[in-house]
GUKOLLO-225719 format. One line per 4 residues: for each residue z, x, y of C-alpha. Coordinates in steps of 0.05 Angstrom, whole numbers. Each point is the difference from the previous one (the first is absolute). Layout:
N
Z:X:Y  ...
This chain:
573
-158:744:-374  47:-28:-57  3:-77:-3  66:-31:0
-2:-53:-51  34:-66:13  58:-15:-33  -10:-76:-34
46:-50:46  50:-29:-50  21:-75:-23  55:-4:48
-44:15:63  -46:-63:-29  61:-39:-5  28:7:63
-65:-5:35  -5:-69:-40  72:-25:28  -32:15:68
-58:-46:1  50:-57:-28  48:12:63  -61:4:45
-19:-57:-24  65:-40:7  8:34:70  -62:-6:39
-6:-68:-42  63:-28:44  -14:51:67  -66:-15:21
16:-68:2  64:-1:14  -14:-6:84  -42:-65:-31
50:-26:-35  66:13:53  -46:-37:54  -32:-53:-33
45:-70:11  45:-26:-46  -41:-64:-23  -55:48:-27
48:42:-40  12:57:48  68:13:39  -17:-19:71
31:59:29  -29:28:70  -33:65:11  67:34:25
33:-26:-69  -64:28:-37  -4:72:39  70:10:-6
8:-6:-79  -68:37:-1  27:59:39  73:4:-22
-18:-1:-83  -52:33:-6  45:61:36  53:0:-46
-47:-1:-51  -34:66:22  73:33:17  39:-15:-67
-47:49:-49  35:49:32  67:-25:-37  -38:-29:-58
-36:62:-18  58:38:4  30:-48:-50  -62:9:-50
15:67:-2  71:-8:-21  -4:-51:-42  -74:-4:-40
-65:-32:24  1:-50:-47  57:-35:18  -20:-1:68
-60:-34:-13  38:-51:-39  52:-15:57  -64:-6:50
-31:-50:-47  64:-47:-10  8:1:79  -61:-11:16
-32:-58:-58  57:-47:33  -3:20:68  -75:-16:-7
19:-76:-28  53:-16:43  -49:21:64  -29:-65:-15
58:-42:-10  29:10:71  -22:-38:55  50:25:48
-7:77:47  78:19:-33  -21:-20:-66  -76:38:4
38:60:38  36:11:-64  -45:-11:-52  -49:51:42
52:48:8  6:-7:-87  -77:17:-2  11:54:52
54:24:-45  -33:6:-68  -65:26:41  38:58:24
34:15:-74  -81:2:-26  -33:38:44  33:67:-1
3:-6:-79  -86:-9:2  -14:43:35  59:54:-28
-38:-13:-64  -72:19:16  25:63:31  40:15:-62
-54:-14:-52  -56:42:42  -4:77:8  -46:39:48
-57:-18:-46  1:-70:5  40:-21:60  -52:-16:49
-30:-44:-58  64:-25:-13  15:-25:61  -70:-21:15
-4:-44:-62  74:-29:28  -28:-10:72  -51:-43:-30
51:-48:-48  35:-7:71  -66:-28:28  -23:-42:-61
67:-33:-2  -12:-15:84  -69:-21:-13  16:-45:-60
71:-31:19  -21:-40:67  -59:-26:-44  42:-29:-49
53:-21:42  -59:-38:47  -20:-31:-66  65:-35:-27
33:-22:87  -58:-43:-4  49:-37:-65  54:18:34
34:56:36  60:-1:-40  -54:32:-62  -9:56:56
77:27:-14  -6:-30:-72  -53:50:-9  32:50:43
57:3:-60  -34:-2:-58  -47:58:25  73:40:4
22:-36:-65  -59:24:-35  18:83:25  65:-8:-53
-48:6:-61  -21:68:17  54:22:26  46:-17:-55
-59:17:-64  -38:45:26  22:48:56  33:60:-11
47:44:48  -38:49:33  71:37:20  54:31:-48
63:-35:25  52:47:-43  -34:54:31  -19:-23:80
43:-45:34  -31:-4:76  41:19:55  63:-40:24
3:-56:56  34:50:40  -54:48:-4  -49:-54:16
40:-26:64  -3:73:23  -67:15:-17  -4:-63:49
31:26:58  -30:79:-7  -76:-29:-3  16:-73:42
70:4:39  73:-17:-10  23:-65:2  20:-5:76
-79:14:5  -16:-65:-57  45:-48:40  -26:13:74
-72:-1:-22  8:-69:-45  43:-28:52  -51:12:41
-60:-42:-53  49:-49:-7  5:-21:69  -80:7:5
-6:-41:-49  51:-55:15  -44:-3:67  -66:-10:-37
27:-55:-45  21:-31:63  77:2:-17  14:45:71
-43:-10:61  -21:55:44  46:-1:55  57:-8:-62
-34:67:-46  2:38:62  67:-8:14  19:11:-74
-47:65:5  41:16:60  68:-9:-34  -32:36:-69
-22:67:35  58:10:46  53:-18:-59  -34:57:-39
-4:48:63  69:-7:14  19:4:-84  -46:64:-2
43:34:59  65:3:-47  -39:16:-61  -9:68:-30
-54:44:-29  26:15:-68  -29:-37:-54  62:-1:-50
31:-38:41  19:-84:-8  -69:-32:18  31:-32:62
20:68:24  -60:23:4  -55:4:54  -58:-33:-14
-51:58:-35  -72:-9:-25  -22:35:-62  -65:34:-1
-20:-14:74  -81:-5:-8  12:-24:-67  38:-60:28
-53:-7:59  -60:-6:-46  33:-52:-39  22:-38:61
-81:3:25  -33:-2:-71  46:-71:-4  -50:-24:54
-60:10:-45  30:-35:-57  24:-58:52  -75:-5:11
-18:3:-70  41:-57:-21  -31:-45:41  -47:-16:-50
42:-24:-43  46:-45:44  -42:-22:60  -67:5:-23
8:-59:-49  27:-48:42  -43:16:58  -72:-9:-55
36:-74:-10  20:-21:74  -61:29:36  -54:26:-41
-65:-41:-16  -25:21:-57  -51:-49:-18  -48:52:9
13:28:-73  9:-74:-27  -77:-6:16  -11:65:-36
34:-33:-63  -31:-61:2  -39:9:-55  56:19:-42
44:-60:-3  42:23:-49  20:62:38  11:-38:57
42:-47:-31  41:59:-24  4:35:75  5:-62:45
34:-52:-40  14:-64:35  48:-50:-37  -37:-64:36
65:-47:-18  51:38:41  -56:10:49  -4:-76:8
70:-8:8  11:44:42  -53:-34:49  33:-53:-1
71:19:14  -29:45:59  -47:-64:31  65:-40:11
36:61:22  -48:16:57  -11:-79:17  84:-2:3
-10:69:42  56:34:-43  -60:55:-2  -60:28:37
-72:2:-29  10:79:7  68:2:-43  -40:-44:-50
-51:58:-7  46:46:-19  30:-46:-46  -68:-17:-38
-11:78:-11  52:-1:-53  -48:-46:-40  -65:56:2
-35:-43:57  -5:26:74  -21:-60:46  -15:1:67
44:-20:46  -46:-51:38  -30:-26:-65  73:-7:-33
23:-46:63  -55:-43:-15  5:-3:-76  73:-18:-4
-3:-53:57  -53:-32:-41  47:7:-68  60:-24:49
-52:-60:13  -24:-11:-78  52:44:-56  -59:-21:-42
-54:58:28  55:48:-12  -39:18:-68  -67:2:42
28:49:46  33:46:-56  -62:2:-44  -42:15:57
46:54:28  21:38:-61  -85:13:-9  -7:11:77
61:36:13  25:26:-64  32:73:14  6:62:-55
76:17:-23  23:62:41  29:33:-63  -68:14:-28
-27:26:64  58:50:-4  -18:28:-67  -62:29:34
52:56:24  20:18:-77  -62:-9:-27  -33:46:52
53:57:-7  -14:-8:-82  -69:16:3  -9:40:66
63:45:3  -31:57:-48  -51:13:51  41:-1:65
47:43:-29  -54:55:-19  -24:-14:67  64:7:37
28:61:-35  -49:43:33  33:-11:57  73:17:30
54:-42:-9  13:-32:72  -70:-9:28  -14:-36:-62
70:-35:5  -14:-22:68  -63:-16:-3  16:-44:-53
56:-34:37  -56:-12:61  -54:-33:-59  66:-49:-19
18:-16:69  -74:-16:14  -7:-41:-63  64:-40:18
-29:-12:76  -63:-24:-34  28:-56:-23  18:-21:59
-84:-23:12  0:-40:-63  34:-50:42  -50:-50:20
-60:36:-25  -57:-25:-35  11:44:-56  70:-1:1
7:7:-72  -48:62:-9  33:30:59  72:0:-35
-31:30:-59  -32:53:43  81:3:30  27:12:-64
-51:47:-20  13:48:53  68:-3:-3  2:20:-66
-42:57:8  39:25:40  60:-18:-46  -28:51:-42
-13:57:49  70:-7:34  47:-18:-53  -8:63:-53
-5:43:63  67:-33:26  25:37:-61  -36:66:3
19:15:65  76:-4:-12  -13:57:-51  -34:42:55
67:10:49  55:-15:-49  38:64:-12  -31:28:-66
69:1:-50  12:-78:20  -69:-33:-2  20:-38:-59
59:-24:39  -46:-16:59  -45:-43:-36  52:-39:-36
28:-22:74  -79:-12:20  7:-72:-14  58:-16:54
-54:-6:47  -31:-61:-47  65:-36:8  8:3:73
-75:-20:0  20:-59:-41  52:-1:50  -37:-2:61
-51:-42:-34  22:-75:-9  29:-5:66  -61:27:36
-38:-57:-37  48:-48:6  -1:9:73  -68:2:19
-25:-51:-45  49:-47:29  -9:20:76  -67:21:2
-42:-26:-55  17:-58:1  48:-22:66  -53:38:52
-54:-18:-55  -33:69:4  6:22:-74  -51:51:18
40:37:41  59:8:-54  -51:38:-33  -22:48:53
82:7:16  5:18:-71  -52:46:-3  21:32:62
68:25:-25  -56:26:-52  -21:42:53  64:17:31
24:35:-78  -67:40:-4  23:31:80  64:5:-28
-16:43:-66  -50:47:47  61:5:49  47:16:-63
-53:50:-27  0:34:66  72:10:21  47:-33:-47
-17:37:-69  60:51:-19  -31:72:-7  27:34:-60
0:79:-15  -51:29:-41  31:23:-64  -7:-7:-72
8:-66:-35  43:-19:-43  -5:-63:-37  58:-54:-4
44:-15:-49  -30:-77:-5  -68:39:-2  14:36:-52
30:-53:-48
C-alpha cells in the first residue's frame, strides 16, 4: 500500500492560526464574563442591568454575529483575505474599548453590535484560510491543530481577564483591544494571500442572496420566522406580557395567512409577491432543531457563571488550596477595603430597611464572599451597632467565606476539549453520525441538569467541576457530529453549500439563548429561589433536541436517487 506523504502546512496557515488565539483571547476574555460584568451593580464597576437586559443583548448579538459570515465571506472572496482581516481588526480593537466606556444598555447595544460586527468579518476569513492552505494530506491536521488555537485562546482569555477585573474591569476591554491590536502585526508583515484576486473574484451578493433562499427560503420566509423570535423574545425580556405576545402572535400569523392567500408561487417575482417558500425543507428543519442543542450549549457560557457566583459554595476547593496561598490568592481574591465598605453601607441600609438581609447576600457575592443569610442579619446589625467591627467581620468572612472566580471554573471546558478531544473523536468516529450526535446532545443536557445539585451541596464546588466536565464531553461527541451528519443527507453536488449555511442554526441558538437565561434566572432562580430547577429545565429541552434529531432521522430526512456523484463547483476550487 503506497503512503501518501504529507504535504508540509505552510507559513500562512501558522499565521492565521496565530491571529486566532489573539481573537479568542480578546473574545472569550470579554464573553465569559460578560453576564458578570452586565449584572454586577454600578458601584462595583459593572452596569446594573437585570437578567432580561443581560439575556437579551446575549441572545440578539451573538446571532448576528453567527449570520453575517455569510455576507462577510462572500466579501473575502471578492475582495482579498487580507483586507478583511484588517477591516475586522479596526472594528473590533475600538468596539472592544468603548464596551467599557458605556454605562448605559443603548450605548453597550452599540458597541456590542461593533464587536459583533468585526467578529463576523474574522471568522469566515480564518477559517477560509486553513481550508485554503491545507490539501487532502493535511486537512484533518490542519484543522485539528486550528480546533486547538480556538480552545487555548478559550482556556487562556477568561484567565487573564479574571486576573486584571480584580484592578479593574475597564483592563478586561483594555485587554480585550490590545489582544485585536496586537493581530495587525501579522497581518500586515507577515501573512500572505492564500487567494489570487486577478484571477478569483467570489461570487456576487446576488448570488449569495439566492444561494440563501434555494438552501434557507425567500424573504417572505426570513420575515415571518424573525417576526416570530422577535416577539419571543420581547416576551422573555419582559417588554410584552403573555396575554399581550399572544395577541401579537395572533395578529402576526393571521396577517401572514391572509398576505400568503394573494401571493404567488413564482420565485422571480417582487419579494412581497411572493408566497412564503422554505428552501431545502429538512435542511431548514435540522437547523431549526440543531438551534436547540446550541441554545443548550451556551448556557455555559452565559448562565453558568453567574449562577457559580449567586448560589454556589465553593469553599470546598478553598480548603483544598489552603496550602497554597498564593494560588488562592490568585483564584479567590478578596479586595478586604471595598469589602469593608461595603459592610458598612449595607448595615445602615438594612437597619433603615431600604434592603432585606437576603438582597444583601446577593449583593456581597459580587465581592468573592457568599454569607449566609442568617449569619449576615446578625453581622451587619452588629456593624449597624459598632461601624468599627466592620473590619472584624470582613477579615473573618473573606477567609470563611471567600468564593473562587467563575471565569476560571469555566476554563475547565477548554482545557478539557484541548487535551481530551483527540481521543473522543477516535472514539466517536467508529460510530454513525446521529447516534453519536444524539447521544452527545443527551451527555450535555445531563451535564447542564447536574448543575442544578451543586446548589446547596457540600461539595458544591467539585460538583460544578464534575458539571462542566460532562458537559464538555459531550461538547466533543455532539458538536463535530452536528457537522458530519449534515454531509450525510445533503444532496451530493451542494454539500459545500450545505455546510457553509450549517452555522444558521448557531445564531438562532444564540438567539434562543439569552432570553431563555434571562428568563429563568430571573423567575425561577432567583424569584421562586429554585436555581436547581433552571438547570433541570435547561437540560430538559436537552432532551427534547436528542427526540427531535431521532424523529428527524426517522421521517424528516429528504431521500435522494442513487446516482453518480459529481462534485461541486465550490468543491472543486
Amino acid at each position: 500500500m503506497t503512503q501518501v506523504t504529507r504535504t508540509p502546512l505552510p507559513k500562512t496557515f501558522f499565521v492565521a492560526n496565530t491571529m486566532e488565539i489573539f481573537e479568542r483571547l480578546a473574545w472569550y476574555g470579554f464573553f465569559t464574563l460578560s453576564s458578570l460584568y452586565m449584572t454586577s451593580p454600578s458601584q462595583q464597576g459593572g452596569l446594573g442591568f437585570s437578567d432580561q437586559e443581560r439575556g437579551l443583548l446575549q441572545g440578539m448579538i451573538p446571532f448576528f454575529l453567527y449570520l453575517f459570515p455569510v455576507i462577510t465571506g462572500a466579501l473575502a472572496d471578492r475582495y482579498g483575505y487580507r483586507k478583511m482581516f484588517l477591516i475586522s481588526y479596526a472594528i473590533m480593537c475600538p468596539s472592544y474599548f468603548i464596551l467599557g466606556q458605556v454605562d448605559s444598555f443603548a450605548g453597550f447595544f452599540i458597541a456590542f453590535m461593533g464587536v459583533a460586527l468585526g467578529a463576523a468579518c474574522f471568522k469566515p476569513v480564518v477559517t477560509g484560510t486553513v481550508a485554503r492552505t491545507t490539501d487532502d494530506t493535511n486537512r484533518g491536521l490542519g484543522f485539528g491543530i486550528f480546533y486547538m488555537m480556538v480552545n487555548i485562546g478559550g482556556f487562556l482569555g477568561p484567565f487573564i481577564a479574571g486576573y486584571v477585573r480584580a484592578i479593574s474591569w475597564d483592563w478586561v476591554f483594555i485587554m480585550s483591544s490590545f489582544w485585536i491590536a496586537v493581530n495587525f502585526i501579522p497581518a500586515l508583515l507577515f501573512y500572505k494571500e492564500p487567494t489570487d484576486q486577478n484571477a478569483q473574484k467570489g461570487k456576487p451578493l446576488k448570488a449569495v442572496f439566492a444561494d440563501i433562499q434555494e438552501v434557507l427560503g425567500n424573504l417572505r420566509f426570513a420575515l415571518l420566522f424573525f417576526g416570530t423570535l422577535i416577539i419571543l423574545m420581547s416576551y422573555g425580556a419582559k417588554w410584552l406580557s403573555g396575554q399581550t405576545t399572544l395577541l401579537v402572535y395572533l395578529a402576526w400569523f393571521s396577517g401572514h395567512y391572509l398576505w400568503n392567500l394573494k401571493g404567488k408561487s413564482d420565485l422571480t417575482a417582487p419579494w412581497y409577491k411572493q408566497k412564503i417558500a422554505i428552501g431545502n425543507k429538512p435542511f431548514v428543519i435540522y437547523l431549526l432543531i440543531l438551534s436547540g442543542f446550541w441554545m443548550v450549549y451556551q448556557q455555559i457560557f452565559i448562565t453558568l457563571p453567574i449562577y457559580i457566583r449567586d448560589f454556589v459554595d465553593t469553599s470546598d476547593l478553598i480548603a483544598m488550596m489552603a496550602s497554597y496561598p498564593n494560588l488562592l490568592s490568585f483564584l479567590a481574591p478578596v479586595d478586604l477595603s471595598s469589602l469593608q465598605t461595603e459592610l458598612t453601607r449595607l448595615s445602615a441600609a438594612l437597619v433603615n430597611q431600604e434592603l432585606t438581609a437576603q438582597a444583601a447576600y446577593f449583593d456581597l457575592v459580587h465581592y468573592k464572599v457568599m454569607v449566609p443569610v442568617s449569619e449576615l442579619s446578625l453581622g451587619l446589625n452588629a456593624i449597624a451597632a459598632d461601624p468599627s467591627q466592620a473590619e472584624g467581620y470582613a477579615n473573618a468572612w473573606s477567609t470563611e467565606y471567600r468564593q473562587i472566580n467563575p471565569e476560571y471554573m469555566i476554563g475547565l471546558n477548554f482545557l478539557s476539549i484541548v487535551f481530551l478531544q483527540l481521543l473522543v473523536s477516535r472514539v466517536a468516529e467508529k460510530f454513525q453520525a446521529l447516534p453519536v450526535l444524539v447521544a452527545g446532545t443527551v451527555i450535555i443536557a445531563f451535564g447542564t441538569a447536574l448543575g442544578g445539585v451543586a446548589h446547596g451541596a457540600i461539595m458544591g464546588g467539585v460538583m460544578v467541576l464534575t458539571s462542566i466536565l460532562v458537559f464538555s464531553i459531550g461538547e466533543m461527541v455532539a458538536s463535530p457530529k452536528s457537522q458530519e451528519y449534515v454531509a450525510s443527507f445533503a444532496p451530493h453536488d451542494k454539500k459545500a453549500m450545505f455546510m457553509g449555511y450549517y452555522f444558521v442554526s448557531s445564531a438562532i441558538g444564540f438567539l434562543l439563548a439569552g432570553p431563555l437565561s434571562g428568563y429563568l434566572y430571573s423567575e425561577v432562580a432567583k424569584q421562586a429561589q429554585r436555581p436547581d430547577l433552571m438547570w433541570y429545565i435547561i437540560g430538559a429541552f436537552g432532551l427534547i433536541t436528542a427526540l427531535g434529531l431521532i424523529l428527524f432521522h426517522k421521517f424528516g430526512v429528504m431521500k435522494h436517487p442513487a446516482n453518480k456523484p459529481v462534485a461541486s463547483e465550490a468543491e472543486v476550487m
